[in-house]
N, C-alpha and C positions, 0 to 999 in steps of 0.2 A: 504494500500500500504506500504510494505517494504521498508524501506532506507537502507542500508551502507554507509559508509564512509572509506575512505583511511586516515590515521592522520597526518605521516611526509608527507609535502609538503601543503596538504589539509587542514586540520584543525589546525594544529599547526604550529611554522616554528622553528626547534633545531638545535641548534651548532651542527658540527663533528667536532673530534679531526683532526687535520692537517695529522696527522700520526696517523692511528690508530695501529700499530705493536707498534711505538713509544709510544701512549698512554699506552698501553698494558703491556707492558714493565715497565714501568716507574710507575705504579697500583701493580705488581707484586714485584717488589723491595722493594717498601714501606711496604709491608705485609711479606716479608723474604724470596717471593720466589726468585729460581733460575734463570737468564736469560739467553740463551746461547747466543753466541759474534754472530754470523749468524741471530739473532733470526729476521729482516728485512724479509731475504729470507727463512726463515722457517717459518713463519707467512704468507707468500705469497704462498706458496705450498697448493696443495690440500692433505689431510690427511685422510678423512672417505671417504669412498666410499658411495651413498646414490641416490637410484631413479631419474628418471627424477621432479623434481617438489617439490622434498621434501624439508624442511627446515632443515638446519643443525644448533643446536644452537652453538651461538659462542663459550661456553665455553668448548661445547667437543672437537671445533675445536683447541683451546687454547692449552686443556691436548693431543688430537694427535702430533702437532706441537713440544709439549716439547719433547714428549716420542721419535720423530725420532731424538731426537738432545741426547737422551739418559737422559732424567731427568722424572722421577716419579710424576707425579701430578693427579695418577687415582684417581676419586671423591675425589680431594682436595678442599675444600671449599676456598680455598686464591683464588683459579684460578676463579671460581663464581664472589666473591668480588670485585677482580680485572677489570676483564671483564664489572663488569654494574658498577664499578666507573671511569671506562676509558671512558663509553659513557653517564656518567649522566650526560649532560646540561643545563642549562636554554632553556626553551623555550618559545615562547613568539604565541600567539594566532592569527591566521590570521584574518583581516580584514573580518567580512559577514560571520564570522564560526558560530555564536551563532545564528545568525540569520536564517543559512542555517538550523542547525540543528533544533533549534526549528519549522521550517515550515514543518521539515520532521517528526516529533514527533505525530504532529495537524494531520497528516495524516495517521499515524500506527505506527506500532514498528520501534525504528529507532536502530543500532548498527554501533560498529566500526571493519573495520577487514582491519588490518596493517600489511604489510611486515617487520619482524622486529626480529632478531637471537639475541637478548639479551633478555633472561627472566627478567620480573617485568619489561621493559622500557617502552613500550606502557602504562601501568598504572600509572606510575610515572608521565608520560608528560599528561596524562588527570588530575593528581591530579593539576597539579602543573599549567594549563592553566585555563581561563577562563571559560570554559565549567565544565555545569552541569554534573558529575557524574552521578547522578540520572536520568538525561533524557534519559541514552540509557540504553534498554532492555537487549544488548550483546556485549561484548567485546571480539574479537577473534586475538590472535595473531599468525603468523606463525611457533614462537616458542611454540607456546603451541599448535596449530593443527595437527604439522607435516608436512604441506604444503604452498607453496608460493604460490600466483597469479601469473601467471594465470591460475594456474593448478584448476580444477574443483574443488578438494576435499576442497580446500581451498575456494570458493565462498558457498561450501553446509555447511561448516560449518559452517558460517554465518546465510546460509538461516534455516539452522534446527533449532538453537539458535531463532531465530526470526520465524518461526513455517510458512516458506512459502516452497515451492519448488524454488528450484534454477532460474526457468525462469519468477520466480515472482517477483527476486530483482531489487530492484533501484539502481545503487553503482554509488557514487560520488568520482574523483578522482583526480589527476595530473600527470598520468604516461598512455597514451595510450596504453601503450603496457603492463602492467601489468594489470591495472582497466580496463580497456576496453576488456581484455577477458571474461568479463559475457557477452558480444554480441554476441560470439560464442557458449553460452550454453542457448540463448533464453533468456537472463534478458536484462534489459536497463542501457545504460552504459550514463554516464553526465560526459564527458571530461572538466577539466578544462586547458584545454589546447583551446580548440573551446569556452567555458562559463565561465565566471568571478564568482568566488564564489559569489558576490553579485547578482548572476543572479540566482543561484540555487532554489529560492524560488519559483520562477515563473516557471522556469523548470519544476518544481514538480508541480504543481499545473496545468501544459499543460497536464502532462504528466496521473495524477489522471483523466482531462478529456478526455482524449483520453481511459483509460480504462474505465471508466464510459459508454463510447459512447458504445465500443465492447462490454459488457457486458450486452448493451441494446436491441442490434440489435443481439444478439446470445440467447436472453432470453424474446421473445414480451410477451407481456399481452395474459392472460387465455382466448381464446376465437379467438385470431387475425387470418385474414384468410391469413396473409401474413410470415406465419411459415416456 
């Protein structure tokens, strides 16, 4: 049995900057870039154009934003730098994450796949939290798949990482309306909005019997006359 997991909110719990325009800003000065006096409401605008579902990472969103204010920052690397040190925080490890994830591990491949527009930050905040690295098979974030939850392309690419089809995942989460879209595409969704991460273990372990059971009753013994 397949797990995922969601990380901000679920697994871990991270500072946000108060402002992030403000943080932004204030990351990019320090490094010599330009800021322009609007940059609040130009940091607020939408800038790329981009599919339903798709992830926009933040820091192309960054070089859009400058470029309508009339400043040059195509594939500037300040703007990169700036961007993941305006949202690198301490993070501190939720309560029944280690324990959640280990139960899910005992049980197959387990991964994480996080909502998350700043390159390297989902791996930062597992470096930097209590949880094993090593325990998870795959780590998918939506900056690096192209796609947000709950758009489908972003739960397969989880499931293909971890080598199941999409209606075969388990995804444990804190945002119903994001994690909770693998219900719509046939997987099993563990709201932790309805389940206390401390409860996850047990969840999992209903949840392994309950396929145990279907795959009993869809597959009798060689010989049964009740086929």
């Amino acid at each position: 049995m397949a797990v995922s997991f969601d990380l901000f909110g679920t697994l871990v719990a991270a500072e946000r900057p108060a402002s992030p325009a403000r943080a932004v800003a204030r990351e990019l000065a320090e490094r010599g870039g330009s800021v322009p006096d609007d940059w609040p409401a130009a940091y607020a605008e939408p800038h790329v154009d981009a599919p339903e579902g798709a992830e926009i990472a933040l820091p192309e969103h960054v070089r859009a934003a400058l470029a309508s204010r009339g400043v040059d920052a195509t594939e500037d690397v300040v703007v990169r730098e700036a961007v993941v040190a305006a949202f690198d925080r301490p993070v501190r490890t939720r309560s029944g994450a280690v324990a959640a994830v280990d139960a899910a591990a005992e049980r197959g491949p387990v991964g994480v796949l996080s909502n998350c527009s700043v390159p390297g930050l989902v791996e930062r905040a597992l470096d930097r939290s209590a949880l094993d690295p090593a325990v998870f098979d795959a780590v998918v974030a939506s900056v690096d798949c192209g796609w947000r939850k709950p758009d489908r392309r972003a739960f397969a690419a989880i499931a293909d990482e971890l080598d199941v089809g999409v209606e075969a995942l388990v995804h444990v989460g804190d945002d119903s309306r994001t994690d909770g879209g693998i219900e719509r595409l046939g997987g099993t969704a563990i709201p932790l909005d309805d389940v206390p991460l401390s409860a996850v273990p047990e969840r999992l372990d209903a949840e392994a019997g309950r396929r145990d059971a279907e795959t009993e009753r869809s597959d009798p013994e060689e010989g049964s006359p009740c086929r």
